[in-house]
N, C-alpha and C positions, 0 to 999 in steps of 0.2 A: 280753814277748819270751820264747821257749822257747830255750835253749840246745841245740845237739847234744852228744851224748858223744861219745866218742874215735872208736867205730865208727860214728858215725852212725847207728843205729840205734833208739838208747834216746833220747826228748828229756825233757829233764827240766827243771822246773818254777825260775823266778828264786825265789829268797829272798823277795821282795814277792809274787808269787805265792802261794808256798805261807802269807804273813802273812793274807794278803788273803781268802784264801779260808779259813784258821781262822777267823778274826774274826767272816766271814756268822754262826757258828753260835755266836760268846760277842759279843752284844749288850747283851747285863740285866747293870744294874749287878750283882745280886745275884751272877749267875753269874760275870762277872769278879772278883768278891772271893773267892769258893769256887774260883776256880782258882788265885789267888794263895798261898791260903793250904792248898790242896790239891795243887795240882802239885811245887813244893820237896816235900812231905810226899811224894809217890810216889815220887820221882826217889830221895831218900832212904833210903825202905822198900826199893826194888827192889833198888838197889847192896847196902845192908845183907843181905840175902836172898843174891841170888849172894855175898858178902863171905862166908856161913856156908857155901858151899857147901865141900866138902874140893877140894883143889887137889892135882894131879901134886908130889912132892916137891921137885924141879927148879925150880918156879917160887916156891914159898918160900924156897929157899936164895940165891936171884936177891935178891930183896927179901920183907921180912915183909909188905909192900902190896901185893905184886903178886897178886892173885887176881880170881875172873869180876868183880867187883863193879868193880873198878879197868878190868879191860882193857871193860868195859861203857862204863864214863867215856871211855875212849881212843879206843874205835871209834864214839864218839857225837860227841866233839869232831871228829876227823876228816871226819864225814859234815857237820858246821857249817861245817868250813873248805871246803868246796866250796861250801857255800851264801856263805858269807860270811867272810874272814878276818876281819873287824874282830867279827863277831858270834861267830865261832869263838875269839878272844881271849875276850871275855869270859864263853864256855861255859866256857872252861878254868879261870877264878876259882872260877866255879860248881861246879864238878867240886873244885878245891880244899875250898871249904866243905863239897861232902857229904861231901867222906872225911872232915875234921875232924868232923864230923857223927856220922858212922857210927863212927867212934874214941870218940867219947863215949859213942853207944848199948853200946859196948862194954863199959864200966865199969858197968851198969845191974846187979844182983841176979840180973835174968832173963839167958835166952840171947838172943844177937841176934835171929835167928831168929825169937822167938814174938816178939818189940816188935815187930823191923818187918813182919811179917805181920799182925800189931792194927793197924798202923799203912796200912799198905797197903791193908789193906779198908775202915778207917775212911773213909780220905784218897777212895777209888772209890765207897763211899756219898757223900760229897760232892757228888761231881763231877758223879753222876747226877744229886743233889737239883738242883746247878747247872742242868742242862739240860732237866730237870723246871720250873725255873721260868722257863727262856726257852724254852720250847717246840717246843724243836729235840735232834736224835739228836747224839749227840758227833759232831766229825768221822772221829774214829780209824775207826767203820764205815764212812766211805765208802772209805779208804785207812791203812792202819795205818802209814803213816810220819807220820803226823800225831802220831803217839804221841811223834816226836822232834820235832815242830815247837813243842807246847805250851808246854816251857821258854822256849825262842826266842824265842814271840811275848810272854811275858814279859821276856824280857832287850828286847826293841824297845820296850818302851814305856821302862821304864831309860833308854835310849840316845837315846831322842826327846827325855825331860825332860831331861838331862846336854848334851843338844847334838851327841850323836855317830853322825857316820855309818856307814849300813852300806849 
């Protein structure tokens, strides 16, 4: 079932949909273990990365957390609670753990920056190997909001084993 938007115009895709149709393309086991263990790793890198970007002064004085890397978090939980509030709750844990995440990479010797840029490229060799061994193109070319669904369809398997619905 395709939902309308506000103006009817735009139809856009149920939550199982867009599950359903990432999935086609992470079948092999191998490649769902490299995205488990690849995707928290980007999700991480990327916030950390905008986290180094320099920020308007105004928005430090607001909070020492609030920068692109955070309002990144905030406009991704958002675009989850349309998909799904119950799946959008548990984006928002997630977004917890990367800042704690990203707050640790902080205390690292190096600048954030070059880790999660090592971190970023390593984590996207991954992913390719992933789909290198199942024989299929990432979804994100056919549609790059798929770039936001990857987390997701990781938190869905979470919430199948747990019992929870979305």
């Amino acid at each position: 079932m395709v939902r309308s938007s506000l103006l009817g115009c735009v139809r856009m895709k149920t939550v199982q949909q867009w599950l359903a149709e990432y999935g086609e393309s992470h079948q092999n086991e191998t490649n769902k273990l490299l995205h488990w263990i690849c995707v928290p790793i980007i999700v991480v890198s990327l916030v950390g990365l905008l986290w180094s970007l320099p920020v308007p002064q105004g928005m430090r004085e607001i909070s020492p957390l609030l920068n692109w890397g955070t309002l990144l978090l905030v406009f991704g939980v958002l675009y989850y609670l349309r998909l799904s509030t119950s799946l959008a709750l548990g984006m928002l844990v997630f977004s917890v753990l990367v800042t704690l995440c990203v707050l640790a990479l902080t205390h690292l010797p190096w600048p954030l920056w070059a880790v999660c840029a090592t971190l970023f490229i390593v984590a996207w060799i991954g992913q390719f190997v992933g789909h290198h061994v199942e024989g299929k193109r990432p979804s994100f070319l056919q549609d790059v909001q798929f770039l936001m669904i990857g987390p997701l369809w990781l938190l869905s398997f979470l919430y199948r084993r747990l019992g929870i619905r979305y």
